[in-house]
Backbone and ligand atoms as CSV (ligand in chain L), in Angstrom:
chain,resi,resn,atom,element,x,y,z
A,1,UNK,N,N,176.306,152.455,-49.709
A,1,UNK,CA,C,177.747,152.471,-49.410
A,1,UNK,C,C,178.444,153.572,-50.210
A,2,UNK,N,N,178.999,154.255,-49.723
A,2,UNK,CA,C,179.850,155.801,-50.247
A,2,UNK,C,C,181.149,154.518,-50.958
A,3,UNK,N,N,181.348,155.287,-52.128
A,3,UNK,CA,C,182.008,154.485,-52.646
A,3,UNK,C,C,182.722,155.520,-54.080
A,4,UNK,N,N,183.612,154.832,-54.532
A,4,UNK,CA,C,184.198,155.574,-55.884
A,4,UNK,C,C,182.764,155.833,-57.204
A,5,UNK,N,N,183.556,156.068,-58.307
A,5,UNK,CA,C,182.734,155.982,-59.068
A,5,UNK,C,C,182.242,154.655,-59.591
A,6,UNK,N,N,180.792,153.890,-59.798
A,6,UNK,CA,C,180.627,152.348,-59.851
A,6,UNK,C,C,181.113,152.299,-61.204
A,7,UNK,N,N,181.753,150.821,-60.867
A,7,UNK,CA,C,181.812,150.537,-62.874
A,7,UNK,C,C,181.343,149.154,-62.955
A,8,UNK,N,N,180.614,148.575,-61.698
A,8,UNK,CA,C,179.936,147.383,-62.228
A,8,UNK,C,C,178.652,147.977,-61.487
A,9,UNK,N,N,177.474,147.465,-62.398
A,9,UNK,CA,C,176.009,147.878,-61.572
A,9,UNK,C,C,175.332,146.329,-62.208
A,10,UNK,N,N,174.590,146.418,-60.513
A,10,UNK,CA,C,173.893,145.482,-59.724
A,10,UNK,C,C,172.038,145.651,-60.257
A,11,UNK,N,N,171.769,144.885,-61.122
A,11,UNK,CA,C,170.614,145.011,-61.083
A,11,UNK,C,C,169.005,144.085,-61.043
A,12,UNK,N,N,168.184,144.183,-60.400
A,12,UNK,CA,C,167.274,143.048,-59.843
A,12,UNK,C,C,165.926,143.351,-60.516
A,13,UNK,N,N,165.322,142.547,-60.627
A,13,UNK,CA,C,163.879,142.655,-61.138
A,13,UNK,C,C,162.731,143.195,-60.232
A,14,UNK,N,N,162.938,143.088,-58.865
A,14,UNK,CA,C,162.130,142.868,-57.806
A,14,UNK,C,C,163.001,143.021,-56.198
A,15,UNK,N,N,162.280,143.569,-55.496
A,15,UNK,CA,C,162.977,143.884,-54.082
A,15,UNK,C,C,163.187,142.558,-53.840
A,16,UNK,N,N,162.143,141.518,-54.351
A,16,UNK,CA,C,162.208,140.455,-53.398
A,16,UNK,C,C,163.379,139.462,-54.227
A,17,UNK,N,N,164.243,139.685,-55.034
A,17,UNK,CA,C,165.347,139.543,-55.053
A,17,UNK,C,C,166.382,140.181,-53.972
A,18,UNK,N,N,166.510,140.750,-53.199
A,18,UNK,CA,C,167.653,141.624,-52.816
A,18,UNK,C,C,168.457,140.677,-52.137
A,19,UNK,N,N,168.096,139.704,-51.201
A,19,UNK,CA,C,168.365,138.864,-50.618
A,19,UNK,C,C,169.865,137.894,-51.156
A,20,UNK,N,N,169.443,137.446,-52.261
A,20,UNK,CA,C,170.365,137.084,-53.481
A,20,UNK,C,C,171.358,137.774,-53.737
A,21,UNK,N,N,170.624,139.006,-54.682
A,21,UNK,CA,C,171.503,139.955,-55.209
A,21,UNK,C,C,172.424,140.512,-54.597
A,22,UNK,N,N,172.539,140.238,-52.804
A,22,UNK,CA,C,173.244,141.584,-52.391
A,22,UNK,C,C,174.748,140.525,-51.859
A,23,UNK,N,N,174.454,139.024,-52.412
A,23,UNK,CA,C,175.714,138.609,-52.211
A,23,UNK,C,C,176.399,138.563,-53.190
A,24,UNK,N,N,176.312,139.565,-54.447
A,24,UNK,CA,C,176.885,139.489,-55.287
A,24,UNK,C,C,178.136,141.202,-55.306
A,25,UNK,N,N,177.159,141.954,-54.427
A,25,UNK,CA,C,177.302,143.146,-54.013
A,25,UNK,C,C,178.976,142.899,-52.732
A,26,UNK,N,N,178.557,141.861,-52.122
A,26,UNK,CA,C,179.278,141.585,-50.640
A,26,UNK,C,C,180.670,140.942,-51.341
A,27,UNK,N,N,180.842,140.281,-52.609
A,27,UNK,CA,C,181.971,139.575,-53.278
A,27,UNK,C,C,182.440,140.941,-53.347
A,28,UNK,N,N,181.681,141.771,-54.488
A,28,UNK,CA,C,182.168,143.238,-54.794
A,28,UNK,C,C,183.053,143.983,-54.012
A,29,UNK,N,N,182.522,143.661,-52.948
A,29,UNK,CA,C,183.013,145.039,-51.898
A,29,UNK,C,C,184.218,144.430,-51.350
A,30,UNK,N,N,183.899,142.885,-50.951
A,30,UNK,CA,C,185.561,142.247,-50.739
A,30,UNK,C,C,186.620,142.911,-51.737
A,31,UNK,N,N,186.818,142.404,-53.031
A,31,UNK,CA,C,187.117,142.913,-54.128
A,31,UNK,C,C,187.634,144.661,-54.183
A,32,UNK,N,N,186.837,145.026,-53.469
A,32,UNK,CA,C,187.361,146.683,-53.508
A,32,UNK,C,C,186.953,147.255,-55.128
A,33,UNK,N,N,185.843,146.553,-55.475
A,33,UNK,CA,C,185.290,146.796,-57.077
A,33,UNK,C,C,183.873,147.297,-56.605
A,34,UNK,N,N,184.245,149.017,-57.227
A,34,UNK,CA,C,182.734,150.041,-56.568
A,34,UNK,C,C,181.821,149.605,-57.635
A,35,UNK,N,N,180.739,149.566,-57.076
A,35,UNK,CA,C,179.062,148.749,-57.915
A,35,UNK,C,C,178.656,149.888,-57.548
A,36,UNK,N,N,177.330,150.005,-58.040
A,36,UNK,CA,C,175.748,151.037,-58.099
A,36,UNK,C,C,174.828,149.408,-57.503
A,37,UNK,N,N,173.491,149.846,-57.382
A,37,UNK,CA,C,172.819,148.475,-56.936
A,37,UNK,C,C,171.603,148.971,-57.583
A,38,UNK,N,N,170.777,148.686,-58.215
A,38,UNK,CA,C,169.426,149.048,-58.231
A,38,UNK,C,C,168.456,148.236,-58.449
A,39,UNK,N,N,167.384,148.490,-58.335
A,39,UNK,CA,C,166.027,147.686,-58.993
A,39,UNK,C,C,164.795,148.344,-60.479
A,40,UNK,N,N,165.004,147.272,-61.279
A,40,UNK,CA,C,164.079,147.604,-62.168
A,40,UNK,C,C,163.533,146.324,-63.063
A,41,UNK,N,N,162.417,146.399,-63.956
A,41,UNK,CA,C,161.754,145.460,-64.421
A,41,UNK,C,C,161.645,145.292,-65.933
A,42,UNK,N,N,161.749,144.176,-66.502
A,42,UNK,CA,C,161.586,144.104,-67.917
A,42,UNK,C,C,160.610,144.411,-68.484
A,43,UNK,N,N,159.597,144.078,-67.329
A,43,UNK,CA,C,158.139,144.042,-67.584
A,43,UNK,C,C,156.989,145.260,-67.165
A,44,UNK,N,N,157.344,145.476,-65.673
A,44,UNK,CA,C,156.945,146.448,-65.041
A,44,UNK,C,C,157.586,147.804,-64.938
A,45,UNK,N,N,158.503,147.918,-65.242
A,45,UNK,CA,C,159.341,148.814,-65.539
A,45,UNK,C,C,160.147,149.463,-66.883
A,46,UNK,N,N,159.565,149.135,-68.072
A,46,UNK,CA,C,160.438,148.829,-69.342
A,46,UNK,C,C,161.090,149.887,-69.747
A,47,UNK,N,N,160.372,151.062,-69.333
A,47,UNK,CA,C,161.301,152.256,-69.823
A,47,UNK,C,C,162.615,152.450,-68.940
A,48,UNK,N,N,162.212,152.321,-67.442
A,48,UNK,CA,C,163.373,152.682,-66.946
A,48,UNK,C,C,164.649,151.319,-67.066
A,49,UNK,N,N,164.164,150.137,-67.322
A,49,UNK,CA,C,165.330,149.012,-67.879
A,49,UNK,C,C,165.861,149.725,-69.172
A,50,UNK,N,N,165.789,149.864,-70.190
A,50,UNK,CA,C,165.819,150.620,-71.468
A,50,UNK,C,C,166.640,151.367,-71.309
A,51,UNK,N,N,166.535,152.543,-70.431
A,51,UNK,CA,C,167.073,153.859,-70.380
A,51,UNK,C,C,168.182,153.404,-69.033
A,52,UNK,N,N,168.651,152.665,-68.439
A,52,UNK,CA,C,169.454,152.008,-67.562
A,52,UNK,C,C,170.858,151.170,-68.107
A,53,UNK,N,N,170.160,150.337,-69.323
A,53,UNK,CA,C,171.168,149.915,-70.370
A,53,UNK,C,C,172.114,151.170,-71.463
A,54,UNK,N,N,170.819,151.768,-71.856
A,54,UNK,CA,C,171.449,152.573,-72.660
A,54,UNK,C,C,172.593,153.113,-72.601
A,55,UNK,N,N,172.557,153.969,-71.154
A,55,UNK,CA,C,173.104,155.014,-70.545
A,55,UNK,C,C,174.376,154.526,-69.463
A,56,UNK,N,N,174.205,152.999,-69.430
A,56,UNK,CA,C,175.151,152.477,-68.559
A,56,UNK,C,C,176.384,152.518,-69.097
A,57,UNK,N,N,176.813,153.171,-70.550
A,57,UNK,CA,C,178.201,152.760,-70.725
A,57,UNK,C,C,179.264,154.215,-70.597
A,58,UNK,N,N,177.931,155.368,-70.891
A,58,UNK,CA,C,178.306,157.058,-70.792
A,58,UNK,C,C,178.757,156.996,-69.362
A,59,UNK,N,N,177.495,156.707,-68.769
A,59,UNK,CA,C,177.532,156.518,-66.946
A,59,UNK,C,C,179.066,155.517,-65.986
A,60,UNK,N,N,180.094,155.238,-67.058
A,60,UNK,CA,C,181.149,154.819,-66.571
A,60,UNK,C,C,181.019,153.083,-66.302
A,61,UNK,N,N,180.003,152.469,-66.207
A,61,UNK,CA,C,179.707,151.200,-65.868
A,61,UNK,C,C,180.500,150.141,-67.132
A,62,UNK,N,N,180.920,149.299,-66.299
A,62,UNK,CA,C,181.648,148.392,-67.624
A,62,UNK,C,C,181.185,147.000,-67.703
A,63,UNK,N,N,180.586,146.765,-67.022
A,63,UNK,CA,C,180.189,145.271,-66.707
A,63,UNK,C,C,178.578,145.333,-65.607
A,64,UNK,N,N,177.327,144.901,-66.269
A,64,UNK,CA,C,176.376,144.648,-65.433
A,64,UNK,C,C,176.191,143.436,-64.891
A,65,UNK,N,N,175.468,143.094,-63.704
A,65,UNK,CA,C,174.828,141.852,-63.377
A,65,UNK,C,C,173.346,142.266,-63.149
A,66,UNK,N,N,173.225,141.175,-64.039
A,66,UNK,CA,C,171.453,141.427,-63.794
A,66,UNK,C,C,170.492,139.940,-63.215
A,67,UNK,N,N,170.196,140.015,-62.018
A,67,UNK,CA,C,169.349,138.662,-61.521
A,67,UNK,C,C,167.718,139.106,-61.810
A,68,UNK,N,N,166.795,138.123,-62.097
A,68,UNK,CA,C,165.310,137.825,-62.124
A,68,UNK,C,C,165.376,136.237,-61.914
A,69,UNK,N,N,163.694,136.482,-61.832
A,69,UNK,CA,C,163.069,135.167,-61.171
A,69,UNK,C,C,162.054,135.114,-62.152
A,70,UNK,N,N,162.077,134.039,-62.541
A,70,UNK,CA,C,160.478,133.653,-63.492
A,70,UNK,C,C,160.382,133.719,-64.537
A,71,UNK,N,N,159.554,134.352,-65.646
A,71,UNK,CA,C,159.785,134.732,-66.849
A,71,UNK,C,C,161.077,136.517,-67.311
A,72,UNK,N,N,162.285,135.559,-66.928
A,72,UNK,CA,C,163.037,136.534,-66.063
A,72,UNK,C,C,164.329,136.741,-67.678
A,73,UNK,N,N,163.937,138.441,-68.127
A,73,UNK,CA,C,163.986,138.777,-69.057
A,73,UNK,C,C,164.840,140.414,-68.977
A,74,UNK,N,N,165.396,140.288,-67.455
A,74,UNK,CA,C,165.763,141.335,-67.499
A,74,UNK,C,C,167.137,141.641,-68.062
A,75,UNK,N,N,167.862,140.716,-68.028
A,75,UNK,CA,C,169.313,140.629,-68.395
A,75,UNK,C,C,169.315,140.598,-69.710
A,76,UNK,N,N,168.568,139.884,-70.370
A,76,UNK,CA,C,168.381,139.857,-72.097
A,76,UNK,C,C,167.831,141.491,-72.757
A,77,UNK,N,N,166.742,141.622,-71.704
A,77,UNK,CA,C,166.723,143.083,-72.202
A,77,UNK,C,C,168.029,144.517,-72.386
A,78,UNK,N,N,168.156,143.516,-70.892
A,78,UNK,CA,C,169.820,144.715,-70.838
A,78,UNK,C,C,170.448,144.356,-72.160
A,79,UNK,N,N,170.939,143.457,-72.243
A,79,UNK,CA,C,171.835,143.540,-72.990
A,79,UNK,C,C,171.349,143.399,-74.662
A,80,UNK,N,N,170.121,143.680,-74.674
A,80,UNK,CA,C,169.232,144.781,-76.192
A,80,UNK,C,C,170.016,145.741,-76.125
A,81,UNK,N,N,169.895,146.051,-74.785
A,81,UNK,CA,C,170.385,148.005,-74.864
A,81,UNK,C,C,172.073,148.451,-74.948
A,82,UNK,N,N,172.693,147.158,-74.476
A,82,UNK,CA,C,174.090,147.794,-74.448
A,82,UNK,C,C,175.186,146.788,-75.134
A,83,UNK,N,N,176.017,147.158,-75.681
A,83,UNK,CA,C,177.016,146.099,-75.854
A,83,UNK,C,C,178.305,145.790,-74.743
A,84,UNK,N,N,177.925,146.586,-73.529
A,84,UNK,CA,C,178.760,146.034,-72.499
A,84,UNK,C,C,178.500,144.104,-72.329
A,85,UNK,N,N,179.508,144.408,-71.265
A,85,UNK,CA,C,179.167,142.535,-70.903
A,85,UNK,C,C,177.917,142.566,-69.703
A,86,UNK,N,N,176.855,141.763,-70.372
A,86,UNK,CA,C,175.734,141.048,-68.641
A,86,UNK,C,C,176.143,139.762,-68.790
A,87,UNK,N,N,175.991,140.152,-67.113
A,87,UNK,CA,C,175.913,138.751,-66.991
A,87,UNK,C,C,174.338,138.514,-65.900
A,88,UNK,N,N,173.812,137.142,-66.526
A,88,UNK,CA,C,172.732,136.857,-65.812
A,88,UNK,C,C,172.501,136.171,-64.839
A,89,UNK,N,N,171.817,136.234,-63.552
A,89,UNK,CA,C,171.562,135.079,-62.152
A,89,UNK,C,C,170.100,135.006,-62.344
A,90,UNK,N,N,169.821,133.750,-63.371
A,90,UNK,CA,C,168.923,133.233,-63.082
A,90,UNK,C,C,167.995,133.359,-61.311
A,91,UNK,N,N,167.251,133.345,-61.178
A,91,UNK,CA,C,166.942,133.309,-59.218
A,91,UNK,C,C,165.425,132.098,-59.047
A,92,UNK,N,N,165.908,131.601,-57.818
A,92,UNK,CA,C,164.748,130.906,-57.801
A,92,UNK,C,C,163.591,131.224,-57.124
A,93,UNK,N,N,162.731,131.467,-57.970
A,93,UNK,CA,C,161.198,131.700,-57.242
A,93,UNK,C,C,160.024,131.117,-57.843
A,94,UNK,N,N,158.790,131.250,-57.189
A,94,UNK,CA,C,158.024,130.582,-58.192
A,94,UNK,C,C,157.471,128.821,-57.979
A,95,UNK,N,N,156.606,128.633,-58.660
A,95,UNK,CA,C,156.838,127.462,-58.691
A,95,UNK,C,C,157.333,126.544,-60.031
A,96,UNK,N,N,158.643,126.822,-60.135
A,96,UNK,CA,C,159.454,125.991,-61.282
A,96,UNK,C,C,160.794,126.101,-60.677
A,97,UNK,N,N,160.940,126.735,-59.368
A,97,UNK,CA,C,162.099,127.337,-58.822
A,97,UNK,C,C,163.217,127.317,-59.411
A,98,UNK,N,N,163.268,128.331,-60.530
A,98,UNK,CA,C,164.621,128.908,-61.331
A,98,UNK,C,C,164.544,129.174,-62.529
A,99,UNK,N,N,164.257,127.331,-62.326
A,99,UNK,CA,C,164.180,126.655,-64.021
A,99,UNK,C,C,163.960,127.174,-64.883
A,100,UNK,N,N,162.844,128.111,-64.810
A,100,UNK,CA,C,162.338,129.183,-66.244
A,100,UNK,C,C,163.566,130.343,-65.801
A,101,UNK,N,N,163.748,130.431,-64.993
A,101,UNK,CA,C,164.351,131.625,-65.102
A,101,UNK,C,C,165.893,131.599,-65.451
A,102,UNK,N,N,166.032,130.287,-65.329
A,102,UNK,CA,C,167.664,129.515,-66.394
A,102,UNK,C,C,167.557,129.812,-67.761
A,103,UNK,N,N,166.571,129.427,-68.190
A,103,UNK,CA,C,165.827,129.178,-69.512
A,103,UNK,C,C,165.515,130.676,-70.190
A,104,UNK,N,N,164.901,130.946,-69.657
A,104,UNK,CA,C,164.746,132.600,-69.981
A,104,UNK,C,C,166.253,133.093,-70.296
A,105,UNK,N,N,167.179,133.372,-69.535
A,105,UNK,CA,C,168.285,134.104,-69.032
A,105,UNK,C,C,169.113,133.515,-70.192
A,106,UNK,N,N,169.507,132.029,-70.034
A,106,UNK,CA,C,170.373,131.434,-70.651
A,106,UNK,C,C,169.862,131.730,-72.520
A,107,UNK,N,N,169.092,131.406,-72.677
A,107,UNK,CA,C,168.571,130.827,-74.110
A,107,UNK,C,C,168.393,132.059,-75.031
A,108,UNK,N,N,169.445,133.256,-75.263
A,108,UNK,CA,C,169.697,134.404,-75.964
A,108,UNK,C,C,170.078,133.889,-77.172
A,109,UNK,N,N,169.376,134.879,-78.388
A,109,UNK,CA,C,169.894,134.704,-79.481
A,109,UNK,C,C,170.999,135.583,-80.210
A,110,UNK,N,N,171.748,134.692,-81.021
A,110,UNK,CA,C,173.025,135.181,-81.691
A,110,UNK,C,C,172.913,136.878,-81.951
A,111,UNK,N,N,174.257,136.675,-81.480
A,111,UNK,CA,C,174.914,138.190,-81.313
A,111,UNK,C,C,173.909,139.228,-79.970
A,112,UNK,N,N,173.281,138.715,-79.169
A,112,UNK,CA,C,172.717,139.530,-77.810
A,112,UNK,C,C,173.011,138.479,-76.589
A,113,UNK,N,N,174.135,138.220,-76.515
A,113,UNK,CA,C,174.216,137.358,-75.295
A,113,UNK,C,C,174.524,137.775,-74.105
A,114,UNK,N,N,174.058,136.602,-73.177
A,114,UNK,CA,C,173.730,136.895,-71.842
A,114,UNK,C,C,174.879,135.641,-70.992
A,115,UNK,N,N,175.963,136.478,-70.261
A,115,UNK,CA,C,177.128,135.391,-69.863
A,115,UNK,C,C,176.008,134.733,-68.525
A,116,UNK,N,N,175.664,133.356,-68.733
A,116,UNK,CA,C,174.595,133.257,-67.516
A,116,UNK,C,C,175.334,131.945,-66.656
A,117,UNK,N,N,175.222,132.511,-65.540
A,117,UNK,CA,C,175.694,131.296,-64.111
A,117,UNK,C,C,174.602,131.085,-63.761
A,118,UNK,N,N,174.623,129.744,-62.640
A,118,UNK,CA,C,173.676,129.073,-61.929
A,118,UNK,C,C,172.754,129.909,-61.616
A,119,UNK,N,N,171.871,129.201,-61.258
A,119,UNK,CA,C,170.641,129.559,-60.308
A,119,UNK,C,C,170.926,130.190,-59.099
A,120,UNK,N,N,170.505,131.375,-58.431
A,120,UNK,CA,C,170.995,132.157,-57.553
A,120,UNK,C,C,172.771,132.328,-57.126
A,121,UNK,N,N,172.767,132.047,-58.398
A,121,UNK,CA,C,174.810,132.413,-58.171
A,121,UNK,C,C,175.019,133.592,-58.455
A,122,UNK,N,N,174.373,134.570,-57.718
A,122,UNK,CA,C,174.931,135.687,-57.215
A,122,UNK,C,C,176.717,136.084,-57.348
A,123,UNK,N,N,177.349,135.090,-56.298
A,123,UNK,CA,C,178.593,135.410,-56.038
A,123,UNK,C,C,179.282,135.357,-57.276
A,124,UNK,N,N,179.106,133.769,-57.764
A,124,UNK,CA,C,179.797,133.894,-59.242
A,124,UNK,C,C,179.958,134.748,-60.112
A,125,UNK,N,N,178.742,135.765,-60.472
A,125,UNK,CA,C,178.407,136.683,-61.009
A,125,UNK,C,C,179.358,137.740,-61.137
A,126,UNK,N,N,179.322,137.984,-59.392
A,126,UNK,CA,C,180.645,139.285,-58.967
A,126,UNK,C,C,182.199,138.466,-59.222
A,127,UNK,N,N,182.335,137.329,-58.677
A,127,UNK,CA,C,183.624,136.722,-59.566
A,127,UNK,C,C,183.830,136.953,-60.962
A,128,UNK,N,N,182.956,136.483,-61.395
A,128,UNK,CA,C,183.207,136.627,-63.639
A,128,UNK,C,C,183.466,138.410,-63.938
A,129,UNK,N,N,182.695,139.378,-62.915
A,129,UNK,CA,C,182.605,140.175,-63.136
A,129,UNK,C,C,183.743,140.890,-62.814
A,130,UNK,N,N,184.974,140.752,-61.727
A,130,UNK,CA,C,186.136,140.452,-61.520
A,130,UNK,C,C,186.903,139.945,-62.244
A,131,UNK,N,N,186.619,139.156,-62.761
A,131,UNK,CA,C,187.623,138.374,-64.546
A,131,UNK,C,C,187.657,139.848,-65.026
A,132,UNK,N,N,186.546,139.319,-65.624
A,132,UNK,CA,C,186.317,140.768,-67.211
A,132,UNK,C,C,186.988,141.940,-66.680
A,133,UNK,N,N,186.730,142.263,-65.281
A,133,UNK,CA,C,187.901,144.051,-65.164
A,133,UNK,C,C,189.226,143.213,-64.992
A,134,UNK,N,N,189.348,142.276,-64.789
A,134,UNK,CA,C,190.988,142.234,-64.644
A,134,UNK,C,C,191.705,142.329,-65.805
A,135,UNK,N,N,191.084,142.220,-66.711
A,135,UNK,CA,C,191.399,142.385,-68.462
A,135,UNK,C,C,191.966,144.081,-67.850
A,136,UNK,N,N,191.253,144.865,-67.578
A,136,UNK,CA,C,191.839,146.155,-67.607
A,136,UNK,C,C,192.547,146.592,-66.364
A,137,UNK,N,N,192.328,146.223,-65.376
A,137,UNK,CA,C,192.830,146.286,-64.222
A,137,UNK,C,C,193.307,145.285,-63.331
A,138,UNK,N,N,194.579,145.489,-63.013
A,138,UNK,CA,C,195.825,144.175,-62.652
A,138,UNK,C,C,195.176,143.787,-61.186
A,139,UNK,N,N,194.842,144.754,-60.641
A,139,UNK,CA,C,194.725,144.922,-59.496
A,139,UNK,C,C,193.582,143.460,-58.968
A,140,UNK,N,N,192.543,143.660,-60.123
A,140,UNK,CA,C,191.608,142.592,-59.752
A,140,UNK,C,C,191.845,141.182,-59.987
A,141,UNK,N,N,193.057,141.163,-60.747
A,141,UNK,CA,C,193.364,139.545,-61.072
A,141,UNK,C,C,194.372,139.148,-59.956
A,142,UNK,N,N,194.984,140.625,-59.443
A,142,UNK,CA,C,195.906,139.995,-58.293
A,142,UNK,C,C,194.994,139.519,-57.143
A,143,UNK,N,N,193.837,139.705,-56.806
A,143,UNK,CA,C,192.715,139.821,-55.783
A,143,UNK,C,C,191.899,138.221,-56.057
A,144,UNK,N,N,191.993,138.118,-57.181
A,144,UNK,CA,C,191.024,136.806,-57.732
A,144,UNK,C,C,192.158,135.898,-57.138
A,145,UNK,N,N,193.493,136.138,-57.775
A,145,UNK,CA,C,194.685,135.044,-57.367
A,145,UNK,C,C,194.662,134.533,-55.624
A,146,UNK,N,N,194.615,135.713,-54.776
A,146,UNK,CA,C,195.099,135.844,-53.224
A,146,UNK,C,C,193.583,135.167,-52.857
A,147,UNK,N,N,192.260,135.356,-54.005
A,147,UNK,CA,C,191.062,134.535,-53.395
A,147,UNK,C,C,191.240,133.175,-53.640
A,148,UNK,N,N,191.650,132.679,-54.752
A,148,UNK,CA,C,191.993,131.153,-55.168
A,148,UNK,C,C,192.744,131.033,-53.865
A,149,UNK,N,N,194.119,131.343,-53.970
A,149,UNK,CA,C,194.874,130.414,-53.085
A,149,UNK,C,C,194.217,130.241,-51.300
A,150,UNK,N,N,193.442,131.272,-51.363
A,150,UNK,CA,C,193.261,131.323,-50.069
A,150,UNK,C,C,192.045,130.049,-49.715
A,151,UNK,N,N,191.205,129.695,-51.241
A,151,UNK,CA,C,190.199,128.783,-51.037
A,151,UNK,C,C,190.663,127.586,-51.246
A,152,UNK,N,N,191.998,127.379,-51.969
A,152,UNK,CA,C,193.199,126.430,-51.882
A,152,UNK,C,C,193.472,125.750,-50.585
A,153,UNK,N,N,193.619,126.923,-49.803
A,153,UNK,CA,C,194.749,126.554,-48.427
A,153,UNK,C,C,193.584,125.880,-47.649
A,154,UNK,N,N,192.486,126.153,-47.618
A,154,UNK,CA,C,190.820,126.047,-46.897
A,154,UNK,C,C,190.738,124.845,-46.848
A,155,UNK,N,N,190.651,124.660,-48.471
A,155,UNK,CA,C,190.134,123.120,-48.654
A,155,UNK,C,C,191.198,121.935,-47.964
A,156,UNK,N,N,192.572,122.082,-48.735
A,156,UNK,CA,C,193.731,121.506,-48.043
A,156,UNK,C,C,193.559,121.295,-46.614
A,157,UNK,N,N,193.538,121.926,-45.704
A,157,UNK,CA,C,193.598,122.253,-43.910
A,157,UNK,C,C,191.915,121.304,-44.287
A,158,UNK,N,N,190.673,121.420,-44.605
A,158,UNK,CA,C,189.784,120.571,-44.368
A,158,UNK,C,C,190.301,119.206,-44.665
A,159,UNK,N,N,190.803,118.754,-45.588
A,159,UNK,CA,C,191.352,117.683,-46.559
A,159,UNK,C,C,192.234,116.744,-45.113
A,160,UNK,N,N,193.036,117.610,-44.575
A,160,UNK,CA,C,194.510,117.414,-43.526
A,160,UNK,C,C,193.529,116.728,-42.389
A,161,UNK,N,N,192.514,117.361,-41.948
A,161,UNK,CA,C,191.528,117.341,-40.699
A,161,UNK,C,C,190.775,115.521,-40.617
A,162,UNK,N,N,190.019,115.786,-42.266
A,162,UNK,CA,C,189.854,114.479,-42.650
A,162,UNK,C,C,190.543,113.214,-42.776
A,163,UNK,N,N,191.374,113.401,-43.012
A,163,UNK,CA,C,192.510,112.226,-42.746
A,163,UNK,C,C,193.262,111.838,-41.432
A,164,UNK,N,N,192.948,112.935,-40.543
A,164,UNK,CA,C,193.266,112.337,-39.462
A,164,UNK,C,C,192.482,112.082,-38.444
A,165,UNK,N,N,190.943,112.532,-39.252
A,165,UNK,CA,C,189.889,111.382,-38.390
A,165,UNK,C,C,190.174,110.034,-38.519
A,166,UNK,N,N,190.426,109.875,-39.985
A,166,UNK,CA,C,190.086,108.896,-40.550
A,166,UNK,C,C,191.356,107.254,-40.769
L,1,RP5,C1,C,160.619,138.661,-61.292
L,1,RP5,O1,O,159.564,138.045,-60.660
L,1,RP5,C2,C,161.481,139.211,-60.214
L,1,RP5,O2,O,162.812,139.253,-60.640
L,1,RP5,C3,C,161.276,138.266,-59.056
L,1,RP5,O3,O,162.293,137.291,-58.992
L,1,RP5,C4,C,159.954,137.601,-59.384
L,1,RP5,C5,C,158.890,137.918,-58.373
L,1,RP5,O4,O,158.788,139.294,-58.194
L,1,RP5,P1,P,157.820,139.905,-57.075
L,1,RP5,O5,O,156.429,139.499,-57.453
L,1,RP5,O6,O,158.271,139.318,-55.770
L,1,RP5,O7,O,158.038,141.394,-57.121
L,1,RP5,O8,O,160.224,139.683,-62.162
């Protein structure tokens, strides 16, 4: 997607995340908040995770999301490398489906933390990640507001529907 310069980047352990990851991308783009997207590995990839963190804060990026699956270490690594904000999406794969990869993600030690949401909460991800720029930019808290009320009015009109089945 042709887009401004990114200041949140999208990053996955594995293609076979993309699936996940790219509804975190699709909040984004509602949002009108330009992302980068990429793939790289804690494990299989360590230099280029390394050199991805490092460089993510010169490179204009202000906020990462980083999803893995499994012994899923990519977000903790990121955030070895940078003192921006990650945030982590646990993902479910595997057979423990997530669980380690909650565990992994979540369970950072003092002073390298990892802001971590649910298990394949993708979207949340790009929401929190929407908080944190609205600290600098009005624009995104006015956007978060017009999304609340609008999931406000949703529920209400379902709420209205129900009661007059009922
Ligand atoms: C993790 O292992 C990835 O993030 C992915 O969720 C999982 C499986 O990866 P593949 O074997 O499908 O590449 O590192």
């Amino acid at each position: 997607m042709a887009m401004k310069k990114p200041i949140v980047g999208i990053i996955m352990g594995s293609d076979s995340d993309l699936a996940i990851m790219e509804k975190a991308a699709e909040v984004l783009q509602e949002m009108g908040v330009p992302y980068e997207m990429d793939i790289s590995s804690a494990h299989r990839l360590p230099d280029k995770t390394a050199e991805y963190a490092k460089s993510a804060r010169d490179r204009g990026i202000e906020v990462v999301i980083a999803g893995a699956g499994m012994a899923a270490h990519l977000a903790g690594v990121i955030a070895a490398h940078t003192t921006l904000p990650v945030i982590g999406v646990p993902l479910k794969s595997g057979a423990l489906n997530g669980a380690d990869a909650l565990y992994a993600t979540v369970q950072m030690p003092t002073g390298i933390p990892v802001a971590t949401v649910a298990i394949d909460g993708a979207k949340n991800a790009a929401y929190l990640a929407c908080s944190i720029l609205s600290i600098k930019y009005p624009e995104y808290a006015k956007k978060l507001d017009v999304y609340r009320d609008q999931t406000k009015k949703d529920l209400e009109k379902k709420s209205a529907r129900l009661k007059q089945q009922n």
